[in-house]
RODO-2510 file (C-alpha; in nm, 4 decimals, decimal comma):
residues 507
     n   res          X          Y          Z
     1     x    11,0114   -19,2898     0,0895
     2     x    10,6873   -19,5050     0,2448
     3     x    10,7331   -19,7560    -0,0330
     4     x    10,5639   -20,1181     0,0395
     5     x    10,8659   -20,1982    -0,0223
     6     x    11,0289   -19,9970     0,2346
     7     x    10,7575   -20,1725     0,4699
     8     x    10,8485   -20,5093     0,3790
     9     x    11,2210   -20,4575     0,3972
    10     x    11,1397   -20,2515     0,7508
    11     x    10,9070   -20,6170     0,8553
    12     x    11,2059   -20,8360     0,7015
    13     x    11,4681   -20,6241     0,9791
    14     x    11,3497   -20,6559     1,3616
    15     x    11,6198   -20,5845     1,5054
    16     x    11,8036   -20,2864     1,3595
    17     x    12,2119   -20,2728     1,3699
    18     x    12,1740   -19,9356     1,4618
    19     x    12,0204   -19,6223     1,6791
    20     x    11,8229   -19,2912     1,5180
    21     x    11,7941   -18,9932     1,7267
    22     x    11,7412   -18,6106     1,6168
    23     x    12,0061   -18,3697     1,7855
    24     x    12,1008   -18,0352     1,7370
    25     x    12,4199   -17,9268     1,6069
    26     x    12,6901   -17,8731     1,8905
    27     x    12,7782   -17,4994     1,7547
    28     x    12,4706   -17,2923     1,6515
    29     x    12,4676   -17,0249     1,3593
    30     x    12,2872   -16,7250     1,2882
    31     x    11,9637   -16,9114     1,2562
    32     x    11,9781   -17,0931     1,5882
    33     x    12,1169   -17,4792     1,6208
    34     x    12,0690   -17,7119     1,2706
    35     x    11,8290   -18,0181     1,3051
    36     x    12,0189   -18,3331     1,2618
    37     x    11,8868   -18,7237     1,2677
    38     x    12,2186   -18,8717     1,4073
    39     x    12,2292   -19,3070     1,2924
    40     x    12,4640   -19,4297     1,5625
    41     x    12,6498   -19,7705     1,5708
    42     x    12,7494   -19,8586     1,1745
    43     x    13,0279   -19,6958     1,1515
    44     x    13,3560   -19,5540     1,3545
    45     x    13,1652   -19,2187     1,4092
    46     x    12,8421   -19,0986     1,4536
    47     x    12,6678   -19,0097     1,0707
    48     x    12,4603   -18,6935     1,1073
    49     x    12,2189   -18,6112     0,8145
    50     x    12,1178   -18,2357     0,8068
    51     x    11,7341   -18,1979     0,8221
    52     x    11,5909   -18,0399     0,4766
    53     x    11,2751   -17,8806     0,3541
    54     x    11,2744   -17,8652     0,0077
    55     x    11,0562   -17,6099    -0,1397
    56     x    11,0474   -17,5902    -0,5302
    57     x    11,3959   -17,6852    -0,6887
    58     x    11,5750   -17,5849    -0,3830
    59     x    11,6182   -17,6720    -0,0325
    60     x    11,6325   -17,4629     0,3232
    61     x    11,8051   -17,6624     0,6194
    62     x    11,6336   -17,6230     0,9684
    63     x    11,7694   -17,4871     1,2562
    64     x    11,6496   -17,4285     1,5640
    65     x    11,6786   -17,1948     1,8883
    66     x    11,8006   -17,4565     2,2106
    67     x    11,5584   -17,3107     2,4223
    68     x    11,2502   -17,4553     2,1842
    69     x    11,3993   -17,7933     2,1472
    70     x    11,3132   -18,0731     2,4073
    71     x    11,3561   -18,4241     2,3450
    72     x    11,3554   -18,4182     1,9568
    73     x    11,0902   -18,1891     1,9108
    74     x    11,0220   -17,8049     1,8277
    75     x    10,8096   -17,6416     2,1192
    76     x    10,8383   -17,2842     2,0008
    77     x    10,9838   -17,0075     1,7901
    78     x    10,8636   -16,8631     1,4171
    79     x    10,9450   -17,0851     1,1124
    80     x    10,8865   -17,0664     0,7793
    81     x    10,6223   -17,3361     0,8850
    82     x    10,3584   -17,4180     1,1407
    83     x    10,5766   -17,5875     1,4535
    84     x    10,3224   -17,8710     1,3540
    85     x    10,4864   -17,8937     1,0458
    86     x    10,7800   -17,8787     1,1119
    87     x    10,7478   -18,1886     1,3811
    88     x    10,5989   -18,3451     1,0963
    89     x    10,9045   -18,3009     0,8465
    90     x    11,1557   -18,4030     1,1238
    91     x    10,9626   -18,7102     1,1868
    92     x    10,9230   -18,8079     0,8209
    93     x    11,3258   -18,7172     0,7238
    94     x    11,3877   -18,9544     1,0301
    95     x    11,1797   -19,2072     0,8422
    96     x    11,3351   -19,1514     0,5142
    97     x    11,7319   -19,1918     0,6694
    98     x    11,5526   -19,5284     0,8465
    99     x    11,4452   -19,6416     0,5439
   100     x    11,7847   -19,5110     0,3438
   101     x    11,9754   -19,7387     0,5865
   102     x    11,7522   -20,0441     0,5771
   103     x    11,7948   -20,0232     0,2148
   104     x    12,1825   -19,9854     0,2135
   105     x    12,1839   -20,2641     0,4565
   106     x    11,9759   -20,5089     0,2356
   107     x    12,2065   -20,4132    -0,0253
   108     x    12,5359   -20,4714     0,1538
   109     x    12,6553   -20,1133     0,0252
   110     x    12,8976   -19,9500     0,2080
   111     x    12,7487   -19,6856     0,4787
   112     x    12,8680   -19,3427     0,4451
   113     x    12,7295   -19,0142     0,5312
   114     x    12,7218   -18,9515     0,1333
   115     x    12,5131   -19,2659     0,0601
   116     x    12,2681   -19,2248     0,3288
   117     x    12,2409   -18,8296     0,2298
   118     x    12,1447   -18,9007    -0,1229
   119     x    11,9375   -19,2406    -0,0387
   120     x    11,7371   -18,9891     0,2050
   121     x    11,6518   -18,7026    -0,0257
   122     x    11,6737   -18,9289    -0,3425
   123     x    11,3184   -18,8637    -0,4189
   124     x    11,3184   -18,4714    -0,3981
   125     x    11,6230   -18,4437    -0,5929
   126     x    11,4731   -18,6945    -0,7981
   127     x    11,1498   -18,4227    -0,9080
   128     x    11,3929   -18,1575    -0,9374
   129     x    11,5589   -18,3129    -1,2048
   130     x    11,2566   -18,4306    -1,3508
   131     x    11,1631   -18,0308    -1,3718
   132     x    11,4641   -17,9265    -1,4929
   133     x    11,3621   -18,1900    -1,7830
   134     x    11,0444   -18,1097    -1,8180
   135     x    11,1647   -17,7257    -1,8393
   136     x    11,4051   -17,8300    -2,1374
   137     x    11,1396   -18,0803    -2,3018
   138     x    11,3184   -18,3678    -2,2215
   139     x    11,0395   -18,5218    -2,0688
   140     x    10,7178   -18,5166    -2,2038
   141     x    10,4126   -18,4975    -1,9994
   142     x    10,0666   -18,4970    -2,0562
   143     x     9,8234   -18,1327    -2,0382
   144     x     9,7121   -18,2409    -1,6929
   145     x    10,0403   -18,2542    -1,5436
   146     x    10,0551   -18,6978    -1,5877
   147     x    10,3367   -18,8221    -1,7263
   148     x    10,1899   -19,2332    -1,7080
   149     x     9,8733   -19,3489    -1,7131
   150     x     9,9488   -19,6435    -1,4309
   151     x    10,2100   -19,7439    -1,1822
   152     x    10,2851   -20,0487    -1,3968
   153     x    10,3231   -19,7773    -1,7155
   154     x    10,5852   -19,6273    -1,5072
   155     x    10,7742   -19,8580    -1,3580
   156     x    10,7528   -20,0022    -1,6965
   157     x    10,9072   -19,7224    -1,8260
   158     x    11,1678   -19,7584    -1,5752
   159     x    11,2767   -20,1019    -1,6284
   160     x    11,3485   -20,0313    -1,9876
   161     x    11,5413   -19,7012    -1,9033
   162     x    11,8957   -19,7396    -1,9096
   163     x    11,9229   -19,3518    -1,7528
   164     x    12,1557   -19,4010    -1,4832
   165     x    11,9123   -19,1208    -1,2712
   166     x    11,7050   -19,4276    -1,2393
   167     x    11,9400   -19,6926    -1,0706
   168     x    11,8523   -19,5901    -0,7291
   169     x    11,4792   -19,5990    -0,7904
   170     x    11,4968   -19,9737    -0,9556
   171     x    11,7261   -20,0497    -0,6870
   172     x    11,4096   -20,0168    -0,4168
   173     x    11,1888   -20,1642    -0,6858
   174     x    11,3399   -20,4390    -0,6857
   175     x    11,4136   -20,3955    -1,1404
   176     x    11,7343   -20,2824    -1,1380
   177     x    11,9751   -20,5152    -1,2615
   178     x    12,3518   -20,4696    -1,3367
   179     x    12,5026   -20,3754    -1,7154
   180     x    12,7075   -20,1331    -1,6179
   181     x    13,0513   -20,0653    -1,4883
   182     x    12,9510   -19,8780    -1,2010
   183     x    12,6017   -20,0970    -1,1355
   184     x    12,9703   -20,2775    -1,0165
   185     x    13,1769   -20,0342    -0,8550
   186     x    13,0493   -20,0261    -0,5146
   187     x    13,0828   -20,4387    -0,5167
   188     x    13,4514   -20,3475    -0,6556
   189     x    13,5406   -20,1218    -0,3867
   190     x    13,4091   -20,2686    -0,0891
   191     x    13,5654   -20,6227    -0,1701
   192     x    13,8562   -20,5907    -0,4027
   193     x    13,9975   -20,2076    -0,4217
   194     x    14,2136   -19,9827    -0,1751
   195     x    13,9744   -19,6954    -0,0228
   196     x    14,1622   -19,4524    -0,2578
   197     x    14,0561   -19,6055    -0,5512
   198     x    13,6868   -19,4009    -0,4621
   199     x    13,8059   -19,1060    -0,6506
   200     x    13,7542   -19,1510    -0,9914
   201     x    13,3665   -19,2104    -0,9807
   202     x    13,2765   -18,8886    -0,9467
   203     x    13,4759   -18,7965    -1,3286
   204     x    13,2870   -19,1577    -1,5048
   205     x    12,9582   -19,0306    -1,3485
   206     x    13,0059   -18,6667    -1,4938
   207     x    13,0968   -18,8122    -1,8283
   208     x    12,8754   -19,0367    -1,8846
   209     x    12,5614   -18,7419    -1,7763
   210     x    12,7840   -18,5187    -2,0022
   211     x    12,8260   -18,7778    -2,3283
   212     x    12,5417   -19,0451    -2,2532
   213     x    12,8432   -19,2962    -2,3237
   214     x    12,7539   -19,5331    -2,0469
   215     x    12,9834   -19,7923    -2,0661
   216     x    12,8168   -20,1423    -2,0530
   217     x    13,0259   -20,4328    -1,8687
   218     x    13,1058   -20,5781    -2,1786
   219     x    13,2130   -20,2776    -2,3294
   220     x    13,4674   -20,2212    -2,1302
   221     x    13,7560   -20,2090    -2,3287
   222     x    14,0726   -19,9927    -2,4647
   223     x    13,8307   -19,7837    -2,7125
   224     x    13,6012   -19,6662    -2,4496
   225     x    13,9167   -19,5947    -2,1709
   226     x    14,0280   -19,3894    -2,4877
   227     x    13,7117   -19,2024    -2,5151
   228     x    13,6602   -19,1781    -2,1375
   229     x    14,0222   -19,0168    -2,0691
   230     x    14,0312   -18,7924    -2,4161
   231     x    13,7722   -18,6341    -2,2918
   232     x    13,8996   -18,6172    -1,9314
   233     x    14,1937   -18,4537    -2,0789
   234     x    14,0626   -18,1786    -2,3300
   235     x    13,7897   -18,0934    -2,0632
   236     x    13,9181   -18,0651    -1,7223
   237     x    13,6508   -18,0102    -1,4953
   238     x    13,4409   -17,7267    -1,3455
   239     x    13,4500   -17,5477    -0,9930
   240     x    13,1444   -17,3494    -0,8222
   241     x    13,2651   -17,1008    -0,6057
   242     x    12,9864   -16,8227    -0,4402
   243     x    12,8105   -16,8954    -0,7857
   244     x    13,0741   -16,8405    -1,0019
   245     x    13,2445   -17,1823    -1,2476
   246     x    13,6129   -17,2056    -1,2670
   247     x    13,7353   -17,4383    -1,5562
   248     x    14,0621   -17,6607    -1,4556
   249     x    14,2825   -17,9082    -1,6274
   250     x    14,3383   -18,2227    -1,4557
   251     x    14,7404   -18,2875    -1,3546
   252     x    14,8488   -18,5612    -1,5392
   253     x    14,9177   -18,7424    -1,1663
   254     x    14,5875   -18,7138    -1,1706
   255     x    14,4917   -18,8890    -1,4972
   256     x    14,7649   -19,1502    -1,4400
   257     x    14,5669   -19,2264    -1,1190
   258     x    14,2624   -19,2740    -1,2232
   259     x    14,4145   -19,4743    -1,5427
   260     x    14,5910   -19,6861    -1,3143
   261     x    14,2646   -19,7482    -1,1220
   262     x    14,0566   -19,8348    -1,4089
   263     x    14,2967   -20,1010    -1,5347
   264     x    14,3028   -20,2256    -1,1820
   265     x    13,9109   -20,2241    -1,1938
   266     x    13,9470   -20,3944    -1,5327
   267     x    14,1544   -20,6767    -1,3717
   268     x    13,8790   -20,7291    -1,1524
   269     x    13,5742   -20,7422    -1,4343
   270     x    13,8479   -21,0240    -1,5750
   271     x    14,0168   -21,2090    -1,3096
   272     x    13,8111   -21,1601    -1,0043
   273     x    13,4262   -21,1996    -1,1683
   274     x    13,4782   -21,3351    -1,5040
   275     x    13,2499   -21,0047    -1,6792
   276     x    13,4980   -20,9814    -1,9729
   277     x    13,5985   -21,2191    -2,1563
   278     x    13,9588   -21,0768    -2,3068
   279     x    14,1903   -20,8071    -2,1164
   280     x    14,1444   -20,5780    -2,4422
   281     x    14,1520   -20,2562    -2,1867
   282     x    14,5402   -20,2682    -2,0985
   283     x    14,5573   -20,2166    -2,4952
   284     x    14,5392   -19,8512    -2,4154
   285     x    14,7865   -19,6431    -2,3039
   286     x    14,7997   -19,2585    -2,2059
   287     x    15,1662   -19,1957    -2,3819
   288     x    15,1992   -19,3536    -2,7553
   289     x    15,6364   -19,4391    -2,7528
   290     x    15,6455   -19,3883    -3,1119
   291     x    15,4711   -19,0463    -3,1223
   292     x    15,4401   -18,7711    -2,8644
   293     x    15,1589   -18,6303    -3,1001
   294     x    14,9256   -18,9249    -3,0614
   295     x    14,9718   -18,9755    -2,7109
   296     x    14,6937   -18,8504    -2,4743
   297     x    14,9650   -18,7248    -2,2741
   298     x    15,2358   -18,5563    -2,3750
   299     x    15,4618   -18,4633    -2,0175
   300     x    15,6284   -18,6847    -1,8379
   301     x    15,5775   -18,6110    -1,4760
   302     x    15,8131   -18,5374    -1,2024
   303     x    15,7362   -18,7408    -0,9017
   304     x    15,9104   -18,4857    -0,6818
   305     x    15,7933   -18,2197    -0,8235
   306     x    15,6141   -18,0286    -0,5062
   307     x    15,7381   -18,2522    -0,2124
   308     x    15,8089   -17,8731     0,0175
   309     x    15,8861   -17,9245     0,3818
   310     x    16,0520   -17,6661     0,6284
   311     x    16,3718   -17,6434     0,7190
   312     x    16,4611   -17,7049     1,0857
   313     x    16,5360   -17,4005     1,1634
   314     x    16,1540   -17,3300     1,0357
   315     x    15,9917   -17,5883     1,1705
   316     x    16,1443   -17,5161     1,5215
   317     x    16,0315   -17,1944     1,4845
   318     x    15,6576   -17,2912     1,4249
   319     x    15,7104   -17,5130     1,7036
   320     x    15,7932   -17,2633     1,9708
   321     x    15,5847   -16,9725     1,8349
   322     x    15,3536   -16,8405     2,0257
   323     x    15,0100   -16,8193     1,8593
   324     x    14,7525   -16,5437     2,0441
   325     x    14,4514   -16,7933     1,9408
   326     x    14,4107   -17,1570     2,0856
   327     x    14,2739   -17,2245     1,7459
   328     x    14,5771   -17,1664     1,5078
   329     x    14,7422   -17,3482     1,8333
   330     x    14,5665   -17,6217     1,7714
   331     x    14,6285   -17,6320     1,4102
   332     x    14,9825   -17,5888     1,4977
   333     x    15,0244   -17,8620     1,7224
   334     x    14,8199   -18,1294     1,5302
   335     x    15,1087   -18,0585     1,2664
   336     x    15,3761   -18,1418     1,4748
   337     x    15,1885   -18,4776     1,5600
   338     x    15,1507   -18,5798     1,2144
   339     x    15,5083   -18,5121     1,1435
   340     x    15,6643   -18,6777     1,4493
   341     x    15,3705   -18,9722     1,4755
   342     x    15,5976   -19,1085     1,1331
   343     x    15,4735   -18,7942     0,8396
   344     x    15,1368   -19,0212     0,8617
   345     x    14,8934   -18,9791     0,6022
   346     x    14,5886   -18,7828     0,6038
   347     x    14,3462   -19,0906     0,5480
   348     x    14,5547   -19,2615     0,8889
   349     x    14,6159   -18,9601     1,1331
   350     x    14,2607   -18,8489     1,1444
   351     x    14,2030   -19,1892     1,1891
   352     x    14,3310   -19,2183     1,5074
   353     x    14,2002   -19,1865     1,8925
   354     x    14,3534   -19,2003     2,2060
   355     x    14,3527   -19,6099     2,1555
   356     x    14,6207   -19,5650     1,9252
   357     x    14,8427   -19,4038     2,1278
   358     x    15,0517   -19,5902     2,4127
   359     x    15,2494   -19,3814     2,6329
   360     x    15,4903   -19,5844     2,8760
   361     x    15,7345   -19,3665     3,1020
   362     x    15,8690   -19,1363     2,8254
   363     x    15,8106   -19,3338     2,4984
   364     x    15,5676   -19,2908     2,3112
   365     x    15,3788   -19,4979     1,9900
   366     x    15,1541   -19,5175     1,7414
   367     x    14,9822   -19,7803     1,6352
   368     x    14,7413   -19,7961     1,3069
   369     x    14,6159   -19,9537     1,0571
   370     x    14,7685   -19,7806     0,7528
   371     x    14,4722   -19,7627     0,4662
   372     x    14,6851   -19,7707     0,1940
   373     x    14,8422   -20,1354     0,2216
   374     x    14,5676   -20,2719     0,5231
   375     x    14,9161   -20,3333     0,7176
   376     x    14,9456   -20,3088     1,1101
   377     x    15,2088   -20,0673     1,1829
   378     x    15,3568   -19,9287     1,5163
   379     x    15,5871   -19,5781     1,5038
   380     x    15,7916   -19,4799     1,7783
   381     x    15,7136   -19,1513     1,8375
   382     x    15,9874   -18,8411     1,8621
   383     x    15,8995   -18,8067     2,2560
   384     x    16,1310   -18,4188     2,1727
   385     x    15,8111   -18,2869     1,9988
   386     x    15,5305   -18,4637     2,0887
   387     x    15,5404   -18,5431     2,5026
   388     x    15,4733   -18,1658     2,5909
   389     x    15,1667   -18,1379     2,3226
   390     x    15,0233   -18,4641     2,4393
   391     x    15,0480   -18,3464     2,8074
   392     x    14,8638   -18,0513     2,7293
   393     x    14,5889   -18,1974     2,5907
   394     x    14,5871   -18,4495     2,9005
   395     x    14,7635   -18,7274     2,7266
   396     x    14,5016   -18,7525     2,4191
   397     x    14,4642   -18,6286     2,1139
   398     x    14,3710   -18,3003     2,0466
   399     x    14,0196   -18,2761     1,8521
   400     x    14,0406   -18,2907     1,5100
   401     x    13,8940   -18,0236     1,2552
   402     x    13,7623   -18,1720     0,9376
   403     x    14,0667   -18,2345     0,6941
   404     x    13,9551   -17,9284     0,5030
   405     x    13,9193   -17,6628     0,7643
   406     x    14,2615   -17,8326     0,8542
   407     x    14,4353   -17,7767     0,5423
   408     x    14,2788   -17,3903     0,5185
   409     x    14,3698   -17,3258     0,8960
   410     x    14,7255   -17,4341     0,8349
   411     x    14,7320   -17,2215     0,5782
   412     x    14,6478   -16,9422     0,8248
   413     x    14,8842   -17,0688     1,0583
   414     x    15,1824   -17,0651     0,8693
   415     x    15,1468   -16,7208     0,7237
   416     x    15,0822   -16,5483     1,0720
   417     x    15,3959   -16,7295     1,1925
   418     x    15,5786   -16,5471     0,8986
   419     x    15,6991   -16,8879     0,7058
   420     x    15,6477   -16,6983     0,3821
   421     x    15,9907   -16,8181     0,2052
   422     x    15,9095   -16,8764    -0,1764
   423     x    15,9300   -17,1893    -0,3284
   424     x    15,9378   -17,3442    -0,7033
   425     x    15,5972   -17,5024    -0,7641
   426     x    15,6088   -17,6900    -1,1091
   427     x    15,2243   -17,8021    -1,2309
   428     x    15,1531   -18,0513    -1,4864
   429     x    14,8217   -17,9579    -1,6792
   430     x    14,7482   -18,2540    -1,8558
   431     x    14,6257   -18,1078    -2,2045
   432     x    14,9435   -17,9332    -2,1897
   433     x    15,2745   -17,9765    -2,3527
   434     x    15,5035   -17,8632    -2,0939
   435     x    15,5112   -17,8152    -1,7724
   436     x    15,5232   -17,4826    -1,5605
   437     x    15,6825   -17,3498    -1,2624
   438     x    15,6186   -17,0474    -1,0737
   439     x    15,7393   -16,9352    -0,7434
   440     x    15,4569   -16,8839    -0,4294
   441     x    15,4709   -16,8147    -0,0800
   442     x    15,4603   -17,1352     0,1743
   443     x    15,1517   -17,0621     0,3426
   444     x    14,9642   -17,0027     0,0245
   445     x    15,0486   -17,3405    -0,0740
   446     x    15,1083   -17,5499     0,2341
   447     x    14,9249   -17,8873     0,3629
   448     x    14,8657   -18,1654     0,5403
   449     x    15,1156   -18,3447     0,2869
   450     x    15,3761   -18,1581     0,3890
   451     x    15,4233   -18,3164     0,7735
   452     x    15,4945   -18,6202     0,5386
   453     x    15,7239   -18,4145     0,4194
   454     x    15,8665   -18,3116     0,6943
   455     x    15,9421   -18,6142     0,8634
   456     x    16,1467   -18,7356     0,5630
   457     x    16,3333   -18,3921     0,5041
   458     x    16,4440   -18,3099     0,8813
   459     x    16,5586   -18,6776     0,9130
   460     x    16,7770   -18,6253     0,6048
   461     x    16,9106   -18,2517     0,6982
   462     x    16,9910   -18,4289     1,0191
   463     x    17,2409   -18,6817     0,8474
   464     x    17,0221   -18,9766     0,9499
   465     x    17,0266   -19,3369     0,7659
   466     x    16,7972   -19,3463     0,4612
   467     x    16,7048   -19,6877     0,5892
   468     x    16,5852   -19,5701     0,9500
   469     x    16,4041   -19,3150     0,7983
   470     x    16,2175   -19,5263     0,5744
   471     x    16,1133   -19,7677     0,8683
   472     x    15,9950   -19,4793     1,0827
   473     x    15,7992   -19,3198     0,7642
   474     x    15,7247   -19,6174     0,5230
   475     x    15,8233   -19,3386     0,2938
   476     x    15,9457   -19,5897     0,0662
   477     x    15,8018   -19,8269    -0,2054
   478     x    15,5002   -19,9816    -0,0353
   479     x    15,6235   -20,3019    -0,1312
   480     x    15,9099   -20,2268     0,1189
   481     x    15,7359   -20,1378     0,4319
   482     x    15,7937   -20,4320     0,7284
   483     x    15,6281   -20,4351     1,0379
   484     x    15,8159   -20,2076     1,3129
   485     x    15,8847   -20,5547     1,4868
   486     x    16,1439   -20,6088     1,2085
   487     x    16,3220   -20,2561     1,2613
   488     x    16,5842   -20,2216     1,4636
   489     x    16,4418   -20,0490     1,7493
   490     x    16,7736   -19,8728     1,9746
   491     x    16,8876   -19,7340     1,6638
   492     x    16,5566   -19,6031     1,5562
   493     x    16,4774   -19,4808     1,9225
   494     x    16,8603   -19,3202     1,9531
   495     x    16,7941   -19,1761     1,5992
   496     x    16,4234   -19,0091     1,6833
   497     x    16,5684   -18,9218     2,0403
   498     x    16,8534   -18,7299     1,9028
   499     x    16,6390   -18,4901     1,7378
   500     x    16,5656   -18,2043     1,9849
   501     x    16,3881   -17,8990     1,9003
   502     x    16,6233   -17,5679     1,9089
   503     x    16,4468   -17,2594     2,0639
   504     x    16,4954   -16,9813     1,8316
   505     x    16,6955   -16,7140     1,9569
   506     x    16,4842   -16,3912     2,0077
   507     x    16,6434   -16,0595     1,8941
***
């Protein structure tokens, strides 16, 4: 990545926003500790980009022994490499996440341990795609291995390319200008749209690599959305899984998501930055009232339809159970948090530190900033559950495990404390006619959703006031969720106070 332009934008920044370093990984594998260039001070936490070789259309990561690291530098061991190679590819990956930075920086993009990942290896990935082209005579090159007789041939070639493989490349050539939807989408997200609203790139990008129908900004309208979200439908999507593709069919939550985020993204183009001149795209619609056969989709979902929680009697008896491993501990008591904290989200309770948490004599609050609606809000903790878990863990949060080993660990969790009791599951494939239920176990299926759940359901078994339990959730319509100043806090602190934990009787 030692582009003159990446040495004028370098020049143009003297004083950087941020610190590099190389580290090793806190837990080691097999292989010894992996390399990692850690950029410190853009973002809440640390970003740590793994250090890769690539060697033909593949990569290997590096990891070293502790005992030949000192000071960001390998001193001994066997590699796959010369040690004096390897110094020399940890010194230039550290260059390439510099320059990855500088160049999300200059762009205003939003800094994420995705964006500076692909920014970092863009080139490598970038020839191994060219390969894979070349392989399937995509790309034509000359005998000796040229594809362009100059620079200016290529980055003429470039330019005219509307390949979206290219955008990143014109980006630090300073060509690339915007035609397509999402040459806006990162603009859209980090000044208009909810964080949530992230999920449906992924689908566009894979359909428009799939088709080649890259929608143009002024394109955007009800007969591409219909060719974008037929597709969506009738395909699915693909999972890898130790080499081996599973095909799925989206839920038709799903598709009404990313439908409702695309209209919101076309209110944008319209309103917002005057791209589009009519609002042509809410023309579309995924259900046709006058015939179920011409509608894209033909069930109407249940918005209840897997909202599981535990009894009390359960959950009481996950809260007292004693676990032989501090890890499934752990995982147990970070549940009982997020369920007694107010059923928080995912996106807000791994969000949280020991700043959010005020503890004064035996009450106890949260206060976050809820992603969803950008809204201050402060829970009163159910001191019952939560004092004696806090204690433990010195009056801070436990550490968190990323919210996938979380959800897989809970899993774990619940089935070794024998909360097995089936439940009706009803799924909602969205090339489907009908919906289908089937009964499973509730640690094959449980998550982090379900402390949301749970805060909700125990309130209600309890007899409690829909409208307390709404405050303490914000359960209800986001519209309807007040700051906790406007609650009525004895009867919300005699509601959460009431509810104790029952030891389960033994034998």
């Amino acid at each position: 990545m030692h582009t003159l332009a990446g040495v004028q934008l370098r020049c143009a920044i003297m004083k950087r926003p941020y610190q590099l370093s190389r580290k090793l990984r806190y837990k080691p594998s097999d292989h010894g500790h992996q390399v990692l260039v850690r950029v410190r001070g853009l973002t809440n936490s640390d970003i740590e980009i793994p250090v890769r070789h690539y060697i033909g259309s593949s990569f290997m990561t590096i990891s070293v022994k502790k005992e030949h690291w000192n000071r960001g530098y390998v001193t001994g061991g066997n590699y796959h490499i010369s040690m004096r190679d390897l110094n020399l590819l940890l010194a230039r990956v550290e260059e390439n996440v510099r320059d990855a930075v500088d160049m999300l920086l200059s762009q205003k993009a939003k800094i994420s341990y995705e964006s500076v990942l692909n920014m970092t290896y863009l080139y490598y990935e970038k020839a191994i795609i060219d390969e894979e082209r070349i392989r399937k005579g995509d790309l034509i090159v000359r005998e000796d291995g040229g594809a362009f007789e100059s620079k200016e041939d290529f980055e003429e070639f470039v330019e005219r390319s509307d390949d979206p493989t290219y955008d990143e490349l014109k980006r630090q050539m300073g060509i690339w200008k915007r035609t397509n939807i999402l040459d806006y989408w990162d603009e859209y997200m980090h000044d208009y749209a909810p964080d949530e609203n992230r999920v449906a790139r992924p689908s566009i990008e894979k359909y428009i690599e799939r088709t080649g129908d890259n929608c143009k900004v002024k394109d955007f309208d009800s007969h591409w959305l219909k060719r974008y979200f037929t597709d969506l439908v009738d395909r699915g999507y693909v999972t890898t899984k130790k080499g081996k593709e599973t095909k799925h069919s989206y839920e038709v939550s799903t598709v009404e998501k990313y439908h409702k985020i695309l209209r919101n993204f076309g209110k944008w183009l319209f309103e917002e930055k005057k791209l589009i001149d009519t609002e042509d795209y809410k023309r579309f619609k995924l259900r046709n009232p006058k015939s179920k056969k011409a509608s894209i989709l033909k069930i109407d979902p249940n918005p209840y339809k897997n909202n599981h929680a535990l009894l009390k009697t359960e959950f009481d008896h996950l809260f007292y159970f004693q676990f032989k491993s501090k890890a499934d501990e752990l995982i147990r008591d970070l549940f009982v948090l997020q369920t007694w904290f107010g059923g928080l989200r995912k996106s807000d309770f791994f969000d949280l530190t020991k700043d959010n948490i005020t503890i004064s004599g035996e009450e106890v609050q949260v206060k976050f900033e809820q992603q969803k609606t950008d809204t201050m809000v402060v829970n009163m903790a159910n001191k019952n559950y939560v004092t004696d878990i806090l204690l433990k863990y010195g009056n801070q949060l436990p550490k968190f495990p990323s919210p996938n080993k979380y959800n897989i660990r809970l899993k774990k969790v619940f089935e070794k404390a024998g909360l097995d009791r089936k439940l009706a599951f009803r799924t909602e494939p969205a090339n489907a006619s009908k919906a289908v239920t089937e009964y499973i176990r509730m640690h094959e299926k449980v998550s982090n959703k379900w402390a949301r759940n749970c805060a909700v359901s125990l309130l209600v078994q309890e007899g409690y006031n829909d409208h307390y339990i709404k405050e303490f959730t914000g359960h209800s319509d986001e519209k309807m969720l007040r700051h906790y100043r406007d609650i009525h806090k004895t009867k919300v602190k005699a509601m959460l106070y009431e509810v104790k934990p029952i030891k389960p009787v033994v034998g």
